[in-house]
C-alpha distance (Angstrom), angle and dihedral (degrees) to the residues before:
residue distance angle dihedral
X1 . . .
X2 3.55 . .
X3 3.88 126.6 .
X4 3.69 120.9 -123.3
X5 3.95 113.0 -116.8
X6 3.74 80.0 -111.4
X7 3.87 94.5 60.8
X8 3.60 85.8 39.8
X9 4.22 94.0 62.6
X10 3.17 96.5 21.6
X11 3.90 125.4 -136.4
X12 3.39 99.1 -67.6
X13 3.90 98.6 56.8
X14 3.82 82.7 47.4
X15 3.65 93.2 59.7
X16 4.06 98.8 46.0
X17 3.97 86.6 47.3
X18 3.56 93.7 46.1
X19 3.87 87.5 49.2
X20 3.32 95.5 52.8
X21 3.20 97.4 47.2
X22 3.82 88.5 58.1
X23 4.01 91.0 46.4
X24 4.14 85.2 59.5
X25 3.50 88.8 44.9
X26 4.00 94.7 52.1
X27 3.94 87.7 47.0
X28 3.34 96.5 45.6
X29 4.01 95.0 52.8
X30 4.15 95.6 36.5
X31 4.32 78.6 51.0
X32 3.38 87.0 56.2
X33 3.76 95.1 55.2
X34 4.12 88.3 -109.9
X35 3.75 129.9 122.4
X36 3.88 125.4 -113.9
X37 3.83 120.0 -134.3
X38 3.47 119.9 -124.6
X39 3.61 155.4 170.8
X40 3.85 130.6 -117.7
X41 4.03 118.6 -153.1
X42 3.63 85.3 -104.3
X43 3.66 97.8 64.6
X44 3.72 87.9 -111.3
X45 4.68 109.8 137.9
X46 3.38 113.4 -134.5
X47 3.72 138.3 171.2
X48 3.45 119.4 -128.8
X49 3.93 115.2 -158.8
X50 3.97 121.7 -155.5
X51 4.22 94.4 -93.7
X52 3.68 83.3 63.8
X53 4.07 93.1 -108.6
X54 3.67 116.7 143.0
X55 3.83 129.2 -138.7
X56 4.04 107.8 -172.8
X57 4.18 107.4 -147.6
X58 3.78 91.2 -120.8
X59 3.73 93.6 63.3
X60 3.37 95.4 49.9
C-alpha cells in the first residue's frame, strides 16, 4: 500500500509548509495594498490591513 504524502512528512512538516504557505499568502495580499482575514483568540474575524490596523467584521 502506498503512503499518503501526509504519512510520508508527517504532521509536523505539514504544519510548517502549510504556515508558510499562509505567511506568502499574507505578504502577498498586504503587498498588494489588501487586507488579510483573520482570527483573534476569542473567535472574533477581523481584517487586518498592511499598517497593521485591525477592522473586526462585526464593526463594519
Amino acid at each position: 500500500m502506498t503512503k499518503s504524502f501526509m504519512d510520508e512528512i508527517g504532521p509536523e512538516r505539514a504544519q510548517e509548509l502549510v504556515a508558510e504557505a499562509v505567511r506568502k499568502a499574507i505578504e502577498e495580499l498586504h503587498a498588494a495594498g489588501l487586507p488579510a482575514i483573520q482570527g483573534d483568540g476569542n473567535g472574533r474575524v477581523y481584517k487586518l490591513y498592511p499598517d497593521g490596523s485591525k477592522v473586526y467584521i462585526e464593526e463594519e
